[in-house]
C-alpha positions as a Markdown table, in Angstrom:
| # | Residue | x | y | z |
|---|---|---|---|---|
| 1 | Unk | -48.0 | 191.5 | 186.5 |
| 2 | Unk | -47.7 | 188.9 | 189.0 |
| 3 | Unk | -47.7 | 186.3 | 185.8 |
| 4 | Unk | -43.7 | 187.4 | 185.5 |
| 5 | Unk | -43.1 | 186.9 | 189.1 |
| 6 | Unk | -44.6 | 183.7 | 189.5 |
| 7 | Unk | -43.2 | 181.7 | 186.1 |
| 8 | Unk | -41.1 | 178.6 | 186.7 |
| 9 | Unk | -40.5 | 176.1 | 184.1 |
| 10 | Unk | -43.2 | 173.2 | 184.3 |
| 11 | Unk | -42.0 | 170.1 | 183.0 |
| 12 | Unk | -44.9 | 167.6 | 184.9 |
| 13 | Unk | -48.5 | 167.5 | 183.4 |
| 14 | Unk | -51.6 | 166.2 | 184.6 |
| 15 | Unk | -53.2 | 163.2 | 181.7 |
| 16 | Unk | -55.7 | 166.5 | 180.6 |
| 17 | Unk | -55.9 | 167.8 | 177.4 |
| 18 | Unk | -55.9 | 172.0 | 176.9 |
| 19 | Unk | -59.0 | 173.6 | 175.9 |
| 20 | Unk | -59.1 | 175.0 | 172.4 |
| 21 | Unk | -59.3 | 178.5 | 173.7 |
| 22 | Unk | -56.4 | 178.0 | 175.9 |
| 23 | Unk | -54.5 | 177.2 | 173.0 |
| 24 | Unk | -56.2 | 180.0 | 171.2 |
| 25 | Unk | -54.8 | 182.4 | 174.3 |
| 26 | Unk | -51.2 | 181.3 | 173.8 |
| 27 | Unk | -51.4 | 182.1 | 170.1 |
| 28 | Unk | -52.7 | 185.4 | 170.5 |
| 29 | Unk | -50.4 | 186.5 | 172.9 |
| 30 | Unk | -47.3 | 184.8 | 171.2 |
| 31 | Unk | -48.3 | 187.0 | 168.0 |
| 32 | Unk | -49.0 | 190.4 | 170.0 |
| 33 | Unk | -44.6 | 190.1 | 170.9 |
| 34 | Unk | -42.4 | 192.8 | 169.8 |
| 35 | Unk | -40.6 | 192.4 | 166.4 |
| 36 | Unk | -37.7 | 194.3 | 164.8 |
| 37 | Unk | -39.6 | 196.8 | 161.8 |
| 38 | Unk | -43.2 | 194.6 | 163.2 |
| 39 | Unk | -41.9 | 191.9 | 161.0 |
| 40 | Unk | -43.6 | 189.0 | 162.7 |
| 41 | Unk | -41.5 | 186.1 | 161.5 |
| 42 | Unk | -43.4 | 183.4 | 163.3 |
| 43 | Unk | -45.2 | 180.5 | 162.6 |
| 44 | Unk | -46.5 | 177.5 | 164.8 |
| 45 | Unk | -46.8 | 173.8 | 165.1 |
| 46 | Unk | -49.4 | 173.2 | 167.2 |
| 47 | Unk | -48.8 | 169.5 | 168.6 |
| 48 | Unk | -51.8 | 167.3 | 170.9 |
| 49 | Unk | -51.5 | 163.9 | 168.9 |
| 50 | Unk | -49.7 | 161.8 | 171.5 |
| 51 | Unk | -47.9 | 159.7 | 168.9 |
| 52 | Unk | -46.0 | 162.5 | 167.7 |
| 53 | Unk | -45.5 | 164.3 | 171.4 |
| 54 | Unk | -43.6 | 161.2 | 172.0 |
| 55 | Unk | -41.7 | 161.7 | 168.9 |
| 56 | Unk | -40.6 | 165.2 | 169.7 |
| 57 | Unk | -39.9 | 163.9 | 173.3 |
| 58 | Unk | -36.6 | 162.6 | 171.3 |
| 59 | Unk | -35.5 | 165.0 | 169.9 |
| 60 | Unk | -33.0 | 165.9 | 172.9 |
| 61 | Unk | -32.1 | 164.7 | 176.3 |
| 62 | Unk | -34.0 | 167.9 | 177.1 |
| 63 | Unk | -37.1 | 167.7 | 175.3 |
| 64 | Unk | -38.7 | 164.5 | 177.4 |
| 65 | Unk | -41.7 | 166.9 | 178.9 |
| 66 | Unk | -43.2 | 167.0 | 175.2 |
| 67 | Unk | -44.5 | 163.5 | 175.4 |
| 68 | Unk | -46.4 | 163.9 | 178.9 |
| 69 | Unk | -47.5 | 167.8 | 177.8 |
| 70 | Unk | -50.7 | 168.1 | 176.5 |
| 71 | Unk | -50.3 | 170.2 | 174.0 |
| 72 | Unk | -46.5 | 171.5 | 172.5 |
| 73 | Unk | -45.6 | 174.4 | 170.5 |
| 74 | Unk | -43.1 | 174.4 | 167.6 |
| 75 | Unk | -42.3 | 178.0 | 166.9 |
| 76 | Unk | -40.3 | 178.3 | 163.6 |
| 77 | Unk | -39.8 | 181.5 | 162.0 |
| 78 | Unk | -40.1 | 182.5 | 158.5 |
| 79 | Unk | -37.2 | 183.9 | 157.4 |
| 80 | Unk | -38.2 | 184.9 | 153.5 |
| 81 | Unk | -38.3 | 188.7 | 152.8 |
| 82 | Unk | -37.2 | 189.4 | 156.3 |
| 83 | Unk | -36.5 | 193.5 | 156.4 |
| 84 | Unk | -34.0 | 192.8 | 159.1 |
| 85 | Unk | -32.9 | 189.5 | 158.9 |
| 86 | Unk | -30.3 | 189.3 | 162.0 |
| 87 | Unk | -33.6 | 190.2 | 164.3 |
| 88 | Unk | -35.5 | 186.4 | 164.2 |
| 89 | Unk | -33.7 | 185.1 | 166.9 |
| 90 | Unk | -35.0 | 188.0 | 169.5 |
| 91 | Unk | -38.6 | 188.6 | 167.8 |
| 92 | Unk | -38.7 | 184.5 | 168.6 |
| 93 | Unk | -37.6 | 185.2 | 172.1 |
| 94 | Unk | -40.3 | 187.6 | 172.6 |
| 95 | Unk | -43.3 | 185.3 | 171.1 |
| 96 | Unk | -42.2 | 182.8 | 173.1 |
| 97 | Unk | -41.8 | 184.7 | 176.6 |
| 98 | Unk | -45.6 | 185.8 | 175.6 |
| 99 | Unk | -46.4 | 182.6 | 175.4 |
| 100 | Unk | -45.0 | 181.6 | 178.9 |
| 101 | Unk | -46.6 | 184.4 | 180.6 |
| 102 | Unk | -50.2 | 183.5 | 179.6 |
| 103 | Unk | -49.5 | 179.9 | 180.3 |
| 104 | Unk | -49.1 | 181.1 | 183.9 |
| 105 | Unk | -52.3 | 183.7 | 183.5 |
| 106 | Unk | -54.5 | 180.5 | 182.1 |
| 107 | Unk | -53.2 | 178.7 | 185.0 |
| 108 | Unk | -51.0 | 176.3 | 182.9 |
| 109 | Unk | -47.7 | 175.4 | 183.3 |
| 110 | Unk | -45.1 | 175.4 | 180.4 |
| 111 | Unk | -41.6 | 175.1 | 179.2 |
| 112 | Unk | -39.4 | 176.3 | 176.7 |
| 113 | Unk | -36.6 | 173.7 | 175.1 |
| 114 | Unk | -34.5 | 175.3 | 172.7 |
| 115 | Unk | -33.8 | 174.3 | 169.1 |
| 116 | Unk | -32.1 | 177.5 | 167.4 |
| 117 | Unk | -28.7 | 176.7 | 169.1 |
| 118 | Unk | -28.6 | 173.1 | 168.9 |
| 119 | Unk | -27.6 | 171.8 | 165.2 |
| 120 | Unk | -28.8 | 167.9 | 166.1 |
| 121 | Unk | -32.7 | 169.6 | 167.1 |
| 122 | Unk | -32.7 | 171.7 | 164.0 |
| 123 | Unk | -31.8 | 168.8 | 161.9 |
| 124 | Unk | -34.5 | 166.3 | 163.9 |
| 125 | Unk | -37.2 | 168.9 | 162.9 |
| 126 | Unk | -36.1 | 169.6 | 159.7 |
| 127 | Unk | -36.1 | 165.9 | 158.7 |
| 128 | Unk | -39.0 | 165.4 | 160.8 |
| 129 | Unk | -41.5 | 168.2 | 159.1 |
| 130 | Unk | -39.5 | 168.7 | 155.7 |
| 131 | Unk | -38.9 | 172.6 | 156.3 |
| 132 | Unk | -38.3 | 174.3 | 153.5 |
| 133 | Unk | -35.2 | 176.6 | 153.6 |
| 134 | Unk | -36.2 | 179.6 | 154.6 |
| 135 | Unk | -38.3 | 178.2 | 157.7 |
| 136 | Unk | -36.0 | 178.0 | 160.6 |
| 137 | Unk | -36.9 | 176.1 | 163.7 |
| 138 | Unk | -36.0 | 177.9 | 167.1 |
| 139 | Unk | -38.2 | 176.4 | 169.8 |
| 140 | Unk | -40.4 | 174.1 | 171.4 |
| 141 | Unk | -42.7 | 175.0 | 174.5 |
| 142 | Unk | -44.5 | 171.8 | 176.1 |
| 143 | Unk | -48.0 | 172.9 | 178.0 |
| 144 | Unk | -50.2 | 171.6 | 180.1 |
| 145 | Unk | -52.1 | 171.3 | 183.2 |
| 146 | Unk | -49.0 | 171.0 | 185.9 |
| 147 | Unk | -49.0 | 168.2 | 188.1 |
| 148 | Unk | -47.6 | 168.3 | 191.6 |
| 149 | Unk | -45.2 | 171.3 | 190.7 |
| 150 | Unk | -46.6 | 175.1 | 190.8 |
| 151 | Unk | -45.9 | 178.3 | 189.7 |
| 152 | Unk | -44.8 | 180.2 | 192.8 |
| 153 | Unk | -42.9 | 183.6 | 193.0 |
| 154 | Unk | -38.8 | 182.4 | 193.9 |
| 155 | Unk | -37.2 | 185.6 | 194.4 |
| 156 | Unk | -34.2 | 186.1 | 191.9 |
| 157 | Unk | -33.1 | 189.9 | 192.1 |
| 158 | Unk | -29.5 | 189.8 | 193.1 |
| 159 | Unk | -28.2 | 193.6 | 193.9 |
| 160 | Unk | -24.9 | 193.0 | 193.0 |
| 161 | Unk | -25.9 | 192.3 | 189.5 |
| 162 | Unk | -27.3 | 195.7 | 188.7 |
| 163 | Unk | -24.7 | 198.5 | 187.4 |
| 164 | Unk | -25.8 | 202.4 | 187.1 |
| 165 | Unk | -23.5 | 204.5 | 184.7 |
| 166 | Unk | -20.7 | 202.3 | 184.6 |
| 167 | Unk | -19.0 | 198.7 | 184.8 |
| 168 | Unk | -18.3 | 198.0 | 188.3 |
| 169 | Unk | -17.3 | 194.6 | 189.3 |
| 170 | Unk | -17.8 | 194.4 | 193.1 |
């Protein structure tokens, strides 16, 4: 999957708004991720009005690409009646790596700004959308057609970080 190879983190779009089936794509492969007992705890924002792109733009010194993406991804998870509760945080990851991948497959560029680990960007959302309790933001992804920035394989295996069998620090 050269899609894995080639990924970088687009934070430049083009002025040109994502086709519906694009956005469809992303979906569709965010919800075919892994999940801990298949419990699927996502759920999605699905941002293109460019009032509120700019709003989410604030949310961090981080989250600026929203307001020039065409089209940004909230992914929150439901945590009511999870069967393994401690999970969310790595069935999120997976979505969103899915996501990512077939940004690079539709010949998109994306990135991922983090919310789960940042108290402040939790609280923006959840003031911002009125979450219930249970719904629990963890991420934005901005999308869109890149502009003047690709995504081109940069080679990032380093030898020295593999270990077979044991610990070995050199």
């Amino acid at each position: 999957m050269e899609e894995i190879f080639n990924r970088r983190s687009v934070r430049k779009f083009q002025d040109r708004p994502v086709e519906d089936e694009k956005i469809d794509r992303l979906l569709h492969a965010a919800m075919q991720a892994p999940s801990a007992g298949n419990q699927q705890p996502w759920e999605f924002i699905v941002v293109r009005d460019k009032e509120v792109l700019s709003q989410l733009s604030l949310m961090t010194p981080y989250s600026k690409p929203a307001a020039g993406s065409a089209v940004t991804f909230i992914l929150l998870a439901n945590c009511k009646d999870l069967r393994h509760p401690t999970f969310w945080q790595q069935d999120m990851s997976a979505a969103m790596e899915n996501i990512l991948l077939e940004a690079v497959h539709l010949e998109l560029g994306a990135v991922w700004m983090g919310v789960a680990t940042n108290e402040s960007a939790e609280k923006f959302l959840k003031e911002m959308y009125h979450f219930p309790e249970y719904i629990k933001p963890f991420a934005l992804v901005s999308a869109g057609y890149p502009d003047n920035q690709k995504n081109d394989f940069l080679d990032r295996y380093r030898p020295e970080k593999v270990h077979y069998e044991t610990w070995s620090n050199g």
